[in-house]
PQR file with spaces between the fields and no chain letter, atoms N, CA, C, O and H, PARSE charges and radii, in Angstrom:
ATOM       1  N    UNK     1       0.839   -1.172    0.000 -0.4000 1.5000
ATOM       2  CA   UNK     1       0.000    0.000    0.000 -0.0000 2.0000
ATOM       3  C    UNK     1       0.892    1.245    0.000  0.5500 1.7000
ATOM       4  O    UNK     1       1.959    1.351    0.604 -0.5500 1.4000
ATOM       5  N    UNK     2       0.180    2.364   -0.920 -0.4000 1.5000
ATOM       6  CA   UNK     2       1.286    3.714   -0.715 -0.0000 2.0000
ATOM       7  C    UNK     2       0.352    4.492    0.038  0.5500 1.7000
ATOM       8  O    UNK     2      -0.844    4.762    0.146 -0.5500 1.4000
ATOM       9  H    UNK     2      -0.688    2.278   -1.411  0.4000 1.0000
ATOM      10  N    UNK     3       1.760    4.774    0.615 -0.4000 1.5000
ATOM      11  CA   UNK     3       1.010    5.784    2.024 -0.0000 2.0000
ATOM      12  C    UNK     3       2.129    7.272    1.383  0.5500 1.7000
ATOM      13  O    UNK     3       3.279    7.342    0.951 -0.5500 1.4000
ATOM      14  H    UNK     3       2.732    4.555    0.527  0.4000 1.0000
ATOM      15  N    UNK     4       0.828    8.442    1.676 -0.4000 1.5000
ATOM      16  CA   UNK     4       1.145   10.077    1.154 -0.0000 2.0000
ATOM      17  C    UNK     4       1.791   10.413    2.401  0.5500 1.7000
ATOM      18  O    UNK     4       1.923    9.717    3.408 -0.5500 1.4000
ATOM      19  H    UNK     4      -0.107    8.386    2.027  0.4000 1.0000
ATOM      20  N    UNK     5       2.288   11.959    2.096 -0.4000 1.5000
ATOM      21  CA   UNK     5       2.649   12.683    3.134 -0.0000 2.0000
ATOM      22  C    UNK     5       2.821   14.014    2.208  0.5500 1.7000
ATOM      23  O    UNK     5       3.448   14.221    1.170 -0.5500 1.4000
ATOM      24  H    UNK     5       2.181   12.524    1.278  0.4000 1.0000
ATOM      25  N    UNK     6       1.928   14.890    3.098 -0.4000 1.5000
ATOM      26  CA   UNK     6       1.966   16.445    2.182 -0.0000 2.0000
ATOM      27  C    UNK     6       2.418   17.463    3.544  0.5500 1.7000
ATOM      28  O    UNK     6       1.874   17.695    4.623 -0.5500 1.4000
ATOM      29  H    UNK     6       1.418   14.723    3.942  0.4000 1.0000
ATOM      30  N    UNK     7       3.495   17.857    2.999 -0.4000 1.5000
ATOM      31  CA   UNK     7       4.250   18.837    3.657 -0.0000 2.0000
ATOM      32  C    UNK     7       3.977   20.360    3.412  0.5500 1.7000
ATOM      33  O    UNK     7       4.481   20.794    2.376 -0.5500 1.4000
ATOM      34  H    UNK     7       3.938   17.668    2.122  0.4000 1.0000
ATOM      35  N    UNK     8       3.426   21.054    4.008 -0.4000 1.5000
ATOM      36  CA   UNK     8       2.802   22.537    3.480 -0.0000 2.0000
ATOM      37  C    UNK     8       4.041   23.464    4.158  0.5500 1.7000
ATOM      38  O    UNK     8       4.444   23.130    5.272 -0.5500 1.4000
ATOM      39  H    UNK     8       3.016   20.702    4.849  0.4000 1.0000
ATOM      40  N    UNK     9       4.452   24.261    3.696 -0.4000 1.5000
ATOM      41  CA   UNK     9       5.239   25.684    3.670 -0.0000 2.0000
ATOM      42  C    UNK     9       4.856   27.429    3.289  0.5500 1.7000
ATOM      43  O    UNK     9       4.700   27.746    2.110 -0.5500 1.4000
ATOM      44  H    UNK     9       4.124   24.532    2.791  0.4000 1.0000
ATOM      45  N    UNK    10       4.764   28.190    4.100 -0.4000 1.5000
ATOM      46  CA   UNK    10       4.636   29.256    3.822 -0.0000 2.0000
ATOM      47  C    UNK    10       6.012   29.947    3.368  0.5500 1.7000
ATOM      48  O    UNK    10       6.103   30.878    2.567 -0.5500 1.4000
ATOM      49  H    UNK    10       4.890   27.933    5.058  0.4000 1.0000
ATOM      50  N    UNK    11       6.949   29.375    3.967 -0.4000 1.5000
ATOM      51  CA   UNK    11       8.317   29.666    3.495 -0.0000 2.0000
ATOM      52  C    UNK    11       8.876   29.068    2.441  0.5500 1.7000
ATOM      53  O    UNK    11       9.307   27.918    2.362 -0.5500 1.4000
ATOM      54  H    UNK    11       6.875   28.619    4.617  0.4000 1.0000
ATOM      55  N    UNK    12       8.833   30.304    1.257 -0.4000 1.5000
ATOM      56  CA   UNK    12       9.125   29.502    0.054 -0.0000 2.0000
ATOM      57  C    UNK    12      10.566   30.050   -0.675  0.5500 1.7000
ATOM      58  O    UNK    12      10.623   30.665   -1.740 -0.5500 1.4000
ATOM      59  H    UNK    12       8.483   31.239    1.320  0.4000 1.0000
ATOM      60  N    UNK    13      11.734   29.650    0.204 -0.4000 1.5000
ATOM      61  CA   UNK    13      12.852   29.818    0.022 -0.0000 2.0000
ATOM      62  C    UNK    13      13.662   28.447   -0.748  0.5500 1.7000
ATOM      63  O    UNK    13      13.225   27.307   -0.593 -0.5500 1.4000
ATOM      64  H    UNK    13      11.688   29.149    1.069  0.4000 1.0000
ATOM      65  N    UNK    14      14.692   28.693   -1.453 -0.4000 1.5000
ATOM      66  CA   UNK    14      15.850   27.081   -1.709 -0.0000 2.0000
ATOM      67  C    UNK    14      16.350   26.443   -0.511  0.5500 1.7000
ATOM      68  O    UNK    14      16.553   25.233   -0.404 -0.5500 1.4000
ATOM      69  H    UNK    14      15.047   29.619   -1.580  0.4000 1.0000
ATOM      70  N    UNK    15      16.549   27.357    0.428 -0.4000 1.5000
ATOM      71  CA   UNK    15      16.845   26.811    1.970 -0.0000 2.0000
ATOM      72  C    UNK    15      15.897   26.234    2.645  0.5500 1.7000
ATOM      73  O    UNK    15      16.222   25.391    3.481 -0.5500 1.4000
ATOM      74  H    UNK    15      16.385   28.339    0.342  0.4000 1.0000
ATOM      75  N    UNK    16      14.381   26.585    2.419 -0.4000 1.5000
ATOM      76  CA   UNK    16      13.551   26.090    3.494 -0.0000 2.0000
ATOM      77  C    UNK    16      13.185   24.705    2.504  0.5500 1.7000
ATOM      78  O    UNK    16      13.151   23.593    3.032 -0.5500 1.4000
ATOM      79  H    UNK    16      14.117   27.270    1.740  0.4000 1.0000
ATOM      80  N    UNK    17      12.931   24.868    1.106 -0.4000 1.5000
ATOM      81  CA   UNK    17      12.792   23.577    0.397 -0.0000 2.0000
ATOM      82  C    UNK    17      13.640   22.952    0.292  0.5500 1.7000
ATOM      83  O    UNK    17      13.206   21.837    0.003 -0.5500 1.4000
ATOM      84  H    UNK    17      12.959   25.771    0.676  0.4000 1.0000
ATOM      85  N    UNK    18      15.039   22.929    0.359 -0.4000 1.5000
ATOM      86  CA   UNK    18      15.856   21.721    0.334 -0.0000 2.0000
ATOM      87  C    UNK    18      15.700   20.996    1.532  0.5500 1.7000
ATOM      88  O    UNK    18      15.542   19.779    1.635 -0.5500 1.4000
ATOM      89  H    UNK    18      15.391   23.835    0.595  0.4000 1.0000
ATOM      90  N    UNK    19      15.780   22.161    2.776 -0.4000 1.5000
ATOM      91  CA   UNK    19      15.443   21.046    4.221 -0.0000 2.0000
ATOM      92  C    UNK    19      14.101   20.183    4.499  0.5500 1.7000
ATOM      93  O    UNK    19      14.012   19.214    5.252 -0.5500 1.4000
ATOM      94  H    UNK    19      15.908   23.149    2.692  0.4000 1.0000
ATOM      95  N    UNK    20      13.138   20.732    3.757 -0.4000 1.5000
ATOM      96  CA   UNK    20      11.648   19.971    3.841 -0.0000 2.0000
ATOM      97  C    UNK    20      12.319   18.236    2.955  0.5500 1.7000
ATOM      98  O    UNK    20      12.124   17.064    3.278 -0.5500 1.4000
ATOM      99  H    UNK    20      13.211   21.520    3.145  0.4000 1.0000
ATOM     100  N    UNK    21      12.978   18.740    2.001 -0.4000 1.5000
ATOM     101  CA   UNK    21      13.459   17.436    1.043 -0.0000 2.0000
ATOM     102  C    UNK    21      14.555   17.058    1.987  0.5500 1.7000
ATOM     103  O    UNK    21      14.134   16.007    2.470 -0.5500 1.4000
ATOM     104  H    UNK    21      13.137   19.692    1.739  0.4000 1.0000
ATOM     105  N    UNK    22      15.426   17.243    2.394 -0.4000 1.5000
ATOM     106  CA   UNK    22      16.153   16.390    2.717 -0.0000 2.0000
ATOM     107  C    UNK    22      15.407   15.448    4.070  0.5500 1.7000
ATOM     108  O    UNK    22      15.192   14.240    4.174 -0.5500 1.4000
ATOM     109  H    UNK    22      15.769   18.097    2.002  0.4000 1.0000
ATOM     110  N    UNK    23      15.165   16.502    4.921 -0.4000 1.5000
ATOM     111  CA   UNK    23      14.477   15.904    6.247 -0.0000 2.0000
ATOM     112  C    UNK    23      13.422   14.366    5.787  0.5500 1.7000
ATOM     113  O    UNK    23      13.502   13.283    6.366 -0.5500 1.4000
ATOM     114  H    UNK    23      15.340   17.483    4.836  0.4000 1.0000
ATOM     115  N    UNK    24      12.581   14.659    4.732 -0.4000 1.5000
ATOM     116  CA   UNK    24      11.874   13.557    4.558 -0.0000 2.0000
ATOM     117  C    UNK    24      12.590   12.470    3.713  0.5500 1.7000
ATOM     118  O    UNK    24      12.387   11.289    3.992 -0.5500 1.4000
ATOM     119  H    UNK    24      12.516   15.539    4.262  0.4000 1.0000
ATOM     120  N    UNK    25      13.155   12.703    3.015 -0.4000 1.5000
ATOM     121  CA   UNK    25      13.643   11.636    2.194 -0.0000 2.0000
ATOM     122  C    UNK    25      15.135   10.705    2.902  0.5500 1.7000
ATOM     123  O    UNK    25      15.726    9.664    2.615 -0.5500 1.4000
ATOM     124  H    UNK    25      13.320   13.663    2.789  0.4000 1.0000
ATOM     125  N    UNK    26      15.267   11.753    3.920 -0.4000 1.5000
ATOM     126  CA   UNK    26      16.199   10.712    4.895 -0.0000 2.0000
ATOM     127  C    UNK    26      15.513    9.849    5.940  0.5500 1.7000
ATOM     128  O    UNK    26      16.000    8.904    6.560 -0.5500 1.4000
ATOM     129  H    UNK    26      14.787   12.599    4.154  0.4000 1.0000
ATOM     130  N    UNK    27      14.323   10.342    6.014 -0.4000 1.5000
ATOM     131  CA   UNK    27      13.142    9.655    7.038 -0.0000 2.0000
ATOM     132  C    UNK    27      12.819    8.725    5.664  0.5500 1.7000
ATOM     133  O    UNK    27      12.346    7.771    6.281 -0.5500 1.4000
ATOM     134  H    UNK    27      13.927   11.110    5.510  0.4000 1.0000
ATOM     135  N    UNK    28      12.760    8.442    4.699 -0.4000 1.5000
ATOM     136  CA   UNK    28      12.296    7.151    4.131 -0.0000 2.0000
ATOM     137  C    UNK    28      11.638    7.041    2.725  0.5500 1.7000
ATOM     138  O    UNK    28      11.392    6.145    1.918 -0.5500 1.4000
ATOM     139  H    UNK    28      13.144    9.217    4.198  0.4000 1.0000
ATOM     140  N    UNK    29      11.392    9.042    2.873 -0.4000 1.5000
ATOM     141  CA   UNK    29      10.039    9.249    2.065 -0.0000 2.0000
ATOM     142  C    UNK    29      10.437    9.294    0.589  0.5500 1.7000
ATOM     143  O    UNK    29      11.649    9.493    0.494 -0.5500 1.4000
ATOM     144  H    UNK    29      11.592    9.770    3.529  0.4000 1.0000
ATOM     145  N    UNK    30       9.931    9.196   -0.395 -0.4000 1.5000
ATOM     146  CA   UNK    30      10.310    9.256   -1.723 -0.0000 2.0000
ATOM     147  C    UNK    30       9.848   10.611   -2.360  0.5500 1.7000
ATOM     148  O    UNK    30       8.620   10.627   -2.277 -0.5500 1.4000
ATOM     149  H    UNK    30       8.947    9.034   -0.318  0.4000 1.0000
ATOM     150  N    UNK    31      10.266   11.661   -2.910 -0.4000 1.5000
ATOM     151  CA   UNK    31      10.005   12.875   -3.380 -0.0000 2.0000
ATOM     152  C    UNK    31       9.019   12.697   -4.696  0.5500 1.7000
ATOM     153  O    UNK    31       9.364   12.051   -5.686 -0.5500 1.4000
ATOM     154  H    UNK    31      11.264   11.648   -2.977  0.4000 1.0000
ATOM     155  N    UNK    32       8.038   13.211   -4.596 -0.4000 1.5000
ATOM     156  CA   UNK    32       7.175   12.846   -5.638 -0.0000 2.0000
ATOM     157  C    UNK    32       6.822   14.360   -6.425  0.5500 1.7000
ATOM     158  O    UNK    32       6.959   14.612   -7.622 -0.5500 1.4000
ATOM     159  H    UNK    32       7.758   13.736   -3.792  0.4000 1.0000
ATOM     160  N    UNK    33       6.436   15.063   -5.575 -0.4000 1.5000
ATOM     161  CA   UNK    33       6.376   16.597   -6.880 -0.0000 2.0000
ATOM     162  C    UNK    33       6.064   18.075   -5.762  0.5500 1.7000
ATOM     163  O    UNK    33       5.508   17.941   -4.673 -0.5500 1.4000
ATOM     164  H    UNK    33       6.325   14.859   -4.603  0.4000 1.0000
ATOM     165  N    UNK    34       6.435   19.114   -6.178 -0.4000 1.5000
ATOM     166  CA   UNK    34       6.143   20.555   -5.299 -0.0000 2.0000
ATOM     167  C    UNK    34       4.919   21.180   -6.054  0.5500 1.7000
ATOM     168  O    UNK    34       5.146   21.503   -7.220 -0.5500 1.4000
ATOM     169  H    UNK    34       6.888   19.223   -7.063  0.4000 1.0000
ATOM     170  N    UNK    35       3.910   21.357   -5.667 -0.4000 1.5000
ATOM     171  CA   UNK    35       2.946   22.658   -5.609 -0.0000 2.0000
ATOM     172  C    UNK    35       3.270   23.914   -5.105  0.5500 1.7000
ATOM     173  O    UNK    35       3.760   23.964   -3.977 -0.5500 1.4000
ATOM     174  H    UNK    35       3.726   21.096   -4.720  0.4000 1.0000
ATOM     175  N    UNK    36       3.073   25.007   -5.779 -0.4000 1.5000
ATOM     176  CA   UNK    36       2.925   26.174   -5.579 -0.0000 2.0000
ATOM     177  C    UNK    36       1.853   27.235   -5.402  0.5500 1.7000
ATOM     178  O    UNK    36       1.531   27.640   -6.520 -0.5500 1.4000
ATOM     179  H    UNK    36       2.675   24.967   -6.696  0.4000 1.0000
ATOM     180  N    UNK    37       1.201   27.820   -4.478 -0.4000 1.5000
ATOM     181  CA   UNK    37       0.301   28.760   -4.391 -0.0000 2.0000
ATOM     182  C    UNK    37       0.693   29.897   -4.195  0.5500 1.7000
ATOM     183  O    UNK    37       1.372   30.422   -3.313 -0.5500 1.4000
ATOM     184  H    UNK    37       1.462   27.492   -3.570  0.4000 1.0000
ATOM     185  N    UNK    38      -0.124   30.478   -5.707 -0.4000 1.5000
ATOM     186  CA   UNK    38       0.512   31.587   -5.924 -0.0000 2.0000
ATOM     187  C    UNK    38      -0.225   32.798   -5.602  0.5500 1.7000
ATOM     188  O    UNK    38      -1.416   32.617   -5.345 -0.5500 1.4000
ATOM     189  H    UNK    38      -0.676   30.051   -6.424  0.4000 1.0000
ATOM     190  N    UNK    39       0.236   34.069   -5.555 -0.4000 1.5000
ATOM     191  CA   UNK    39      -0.899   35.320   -5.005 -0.0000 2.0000
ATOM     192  C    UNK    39      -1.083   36.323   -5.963  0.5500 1.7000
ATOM     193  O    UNK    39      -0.076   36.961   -6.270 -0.5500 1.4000
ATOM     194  H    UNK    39       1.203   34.216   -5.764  0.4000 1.0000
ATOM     195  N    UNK    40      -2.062   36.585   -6.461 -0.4000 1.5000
ATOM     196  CA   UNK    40      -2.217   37.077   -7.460 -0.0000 2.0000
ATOM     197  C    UNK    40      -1.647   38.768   -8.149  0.5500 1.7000
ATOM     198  O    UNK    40      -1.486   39.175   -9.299 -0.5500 1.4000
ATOM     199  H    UNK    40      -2.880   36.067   -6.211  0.4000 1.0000
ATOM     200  N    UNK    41      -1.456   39.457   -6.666 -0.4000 1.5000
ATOM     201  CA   UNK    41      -0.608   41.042   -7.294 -0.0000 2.0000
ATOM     202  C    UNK    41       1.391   40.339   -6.705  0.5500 1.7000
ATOM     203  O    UNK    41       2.042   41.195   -6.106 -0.5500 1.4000
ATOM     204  H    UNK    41      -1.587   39.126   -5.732  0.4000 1.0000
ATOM     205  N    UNK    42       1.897   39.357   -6.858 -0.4000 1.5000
ATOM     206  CA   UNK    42       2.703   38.704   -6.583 -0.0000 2.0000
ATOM     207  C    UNK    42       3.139   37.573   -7.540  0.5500 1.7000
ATOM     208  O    UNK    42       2.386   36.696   -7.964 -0.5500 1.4000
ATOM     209  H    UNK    42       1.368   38.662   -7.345  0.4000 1.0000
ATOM     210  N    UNK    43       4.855   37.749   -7.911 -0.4000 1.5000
ATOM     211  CA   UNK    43       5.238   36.383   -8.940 -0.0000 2.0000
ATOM     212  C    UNK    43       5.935   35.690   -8.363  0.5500 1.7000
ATOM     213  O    UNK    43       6.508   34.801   -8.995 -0.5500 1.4000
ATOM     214  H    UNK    43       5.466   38.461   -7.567  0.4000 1.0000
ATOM     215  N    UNK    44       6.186   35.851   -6.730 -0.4000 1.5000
ATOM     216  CA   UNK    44       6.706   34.665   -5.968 -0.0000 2.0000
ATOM     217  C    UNK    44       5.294   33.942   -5.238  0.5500 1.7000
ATOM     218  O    UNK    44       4.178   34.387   -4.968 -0.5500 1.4000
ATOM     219  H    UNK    44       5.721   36.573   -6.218  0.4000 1.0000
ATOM     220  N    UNK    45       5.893   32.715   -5.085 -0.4000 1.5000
ATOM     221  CA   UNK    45       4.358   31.769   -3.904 -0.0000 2.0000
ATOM     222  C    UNK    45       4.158   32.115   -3.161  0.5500 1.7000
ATOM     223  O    UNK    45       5.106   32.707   -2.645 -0.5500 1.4000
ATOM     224  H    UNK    45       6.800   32.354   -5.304  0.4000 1.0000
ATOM     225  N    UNK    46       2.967   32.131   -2.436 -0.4000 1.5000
ATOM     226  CA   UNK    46       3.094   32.364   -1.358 -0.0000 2.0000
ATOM     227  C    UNK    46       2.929   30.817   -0.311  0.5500 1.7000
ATOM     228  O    UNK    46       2.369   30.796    0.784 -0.5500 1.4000
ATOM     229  H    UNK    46       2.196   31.650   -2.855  0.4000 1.0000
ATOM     230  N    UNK    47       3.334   30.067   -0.742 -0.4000 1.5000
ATOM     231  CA   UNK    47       3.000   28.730   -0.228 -0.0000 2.0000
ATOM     232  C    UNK    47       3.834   27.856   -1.277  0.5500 1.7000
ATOM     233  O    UNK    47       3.885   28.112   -2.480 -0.5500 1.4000
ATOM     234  H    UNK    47       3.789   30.083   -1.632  0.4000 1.0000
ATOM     235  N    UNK    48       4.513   26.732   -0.615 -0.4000 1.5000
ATOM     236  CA   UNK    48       4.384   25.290   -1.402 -0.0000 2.0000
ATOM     237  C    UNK    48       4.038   24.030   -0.387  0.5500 1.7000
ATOM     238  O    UNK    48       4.079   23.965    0.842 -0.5500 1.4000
ATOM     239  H    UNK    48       4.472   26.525    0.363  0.4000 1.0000
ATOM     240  N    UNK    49       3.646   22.960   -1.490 -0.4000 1.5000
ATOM     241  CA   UNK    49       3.143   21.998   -0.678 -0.0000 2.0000
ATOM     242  C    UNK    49       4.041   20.991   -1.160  0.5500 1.7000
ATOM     243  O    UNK    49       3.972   20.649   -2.340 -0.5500 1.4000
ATOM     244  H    UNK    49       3.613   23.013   -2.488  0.4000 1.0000
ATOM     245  N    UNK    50       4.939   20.437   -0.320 -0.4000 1.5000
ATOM     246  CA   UNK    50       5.835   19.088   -1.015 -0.0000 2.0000
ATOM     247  C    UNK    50       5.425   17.942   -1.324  0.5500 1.7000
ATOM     248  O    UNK    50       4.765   17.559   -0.358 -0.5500 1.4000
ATOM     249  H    UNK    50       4.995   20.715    0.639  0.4000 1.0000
ATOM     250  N    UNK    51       5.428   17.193   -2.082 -0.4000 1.5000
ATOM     251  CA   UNK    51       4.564   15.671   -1.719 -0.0000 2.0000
ATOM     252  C    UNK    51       5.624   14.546   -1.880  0.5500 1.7000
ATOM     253  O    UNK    51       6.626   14.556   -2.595 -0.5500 1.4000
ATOM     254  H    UNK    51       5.964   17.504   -2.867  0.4000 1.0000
ATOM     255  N    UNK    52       5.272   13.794   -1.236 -0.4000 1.5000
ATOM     256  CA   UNK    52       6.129   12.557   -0.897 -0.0000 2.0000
ATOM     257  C    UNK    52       5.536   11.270   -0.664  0.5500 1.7000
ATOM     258  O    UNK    52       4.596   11.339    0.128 -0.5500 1.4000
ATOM     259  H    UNK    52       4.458   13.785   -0.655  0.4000 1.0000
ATOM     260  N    UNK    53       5.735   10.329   -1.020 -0.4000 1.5000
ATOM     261  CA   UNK    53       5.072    8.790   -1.312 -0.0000 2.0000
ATOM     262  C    UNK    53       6.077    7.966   -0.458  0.5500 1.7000
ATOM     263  O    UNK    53       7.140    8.472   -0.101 -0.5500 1.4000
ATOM     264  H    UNK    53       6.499   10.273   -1.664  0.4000 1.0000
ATOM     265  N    UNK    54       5.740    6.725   -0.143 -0.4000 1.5000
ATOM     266  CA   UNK    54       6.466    5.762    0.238 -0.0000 2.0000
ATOM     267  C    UNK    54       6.001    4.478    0.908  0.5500 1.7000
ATOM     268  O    UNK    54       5.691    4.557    2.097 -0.5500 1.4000
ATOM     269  H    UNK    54       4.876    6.314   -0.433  0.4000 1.0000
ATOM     270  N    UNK    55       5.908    3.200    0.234 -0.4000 1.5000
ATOM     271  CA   UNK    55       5.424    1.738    0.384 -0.0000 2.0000
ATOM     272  C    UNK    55       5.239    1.443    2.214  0.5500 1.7000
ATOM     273  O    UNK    55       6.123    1.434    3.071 -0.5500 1.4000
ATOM     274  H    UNK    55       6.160    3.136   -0.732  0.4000 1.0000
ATOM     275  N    UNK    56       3.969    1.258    2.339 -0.4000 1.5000
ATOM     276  CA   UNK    56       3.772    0.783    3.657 -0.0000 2.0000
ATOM     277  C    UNK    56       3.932   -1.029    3.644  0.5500 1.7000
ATOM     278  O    UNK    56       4.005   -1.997    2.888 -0.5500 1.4000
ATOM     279  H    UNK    56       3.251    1.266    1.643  0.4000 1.0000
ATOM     280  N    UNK    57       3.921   -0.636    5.032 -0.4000 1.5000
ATOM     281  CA   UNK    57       4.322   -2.514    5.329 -0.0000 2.0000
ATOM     282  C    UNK    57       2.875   -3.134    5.902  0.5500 1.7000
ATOM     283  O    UNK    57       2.503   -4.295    6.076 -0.5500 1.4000
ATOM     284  H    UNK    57       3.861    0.151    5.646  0.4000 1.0000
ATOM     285  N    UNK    58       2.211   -1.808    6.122 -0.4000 1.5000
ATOM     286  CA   UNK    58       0.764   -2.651    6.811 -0.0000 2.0000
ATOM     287  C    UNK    58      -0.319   -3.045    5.593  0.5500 1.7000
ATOM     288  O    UNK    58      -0.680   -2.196    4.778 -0.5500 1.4000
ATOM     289  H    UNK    58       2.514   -0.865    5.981  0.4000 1.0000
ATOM     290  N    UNK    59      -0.773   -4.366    5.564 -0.4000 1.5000
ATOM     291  CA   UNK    59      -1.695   -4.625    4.271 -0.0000 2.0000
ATOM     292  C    UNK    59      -3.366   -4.479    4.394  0.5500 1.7000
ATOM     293  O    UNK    59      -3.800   -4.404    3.245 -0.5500 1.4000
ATOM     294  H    UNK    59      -0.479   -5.056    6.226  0.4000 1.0000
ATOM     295  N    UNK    60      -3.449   -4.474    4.468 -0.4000 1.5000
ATOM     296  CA   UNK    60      -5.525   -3.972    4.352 -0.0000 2.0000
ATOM     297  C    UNK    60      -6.095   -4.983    3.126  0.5500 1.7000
ATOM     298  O    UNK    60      -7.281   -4.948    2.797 -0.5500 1.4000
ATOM     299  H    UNK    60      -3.097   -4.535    5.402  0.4000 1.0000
């Protein structure tokens, strides 16, 4: 079974996203894709959401 994990950020720096990525993907997680929310009188995000996947061991 794949089990998600969505990581939300208001801090949308290369520093604060590399540590969201490293922190999880050394915990196990597999990097799957970044969302961005964006603000409309603004061309930086004001948000990203990281997503990350990774095979559970419990079966259902």
């Amino acid at each position: 079974m794949v089990e998600y994990k969505v990581v939300e950020t208001s801090l949308v720096t290369d520093e604060a996203l590399e540590e969201i990525l490293n922190e999880w993907t050394a915990a196990g997680w597999h990097y799957e894709s970044i969302q961005f929310a964006m603000r409309e009188a603004s061309k930086r995000p004001a948000m990203a959401f990281v997503l990350f996947t990774r095979q559970s061991s419990a079966t259902d």
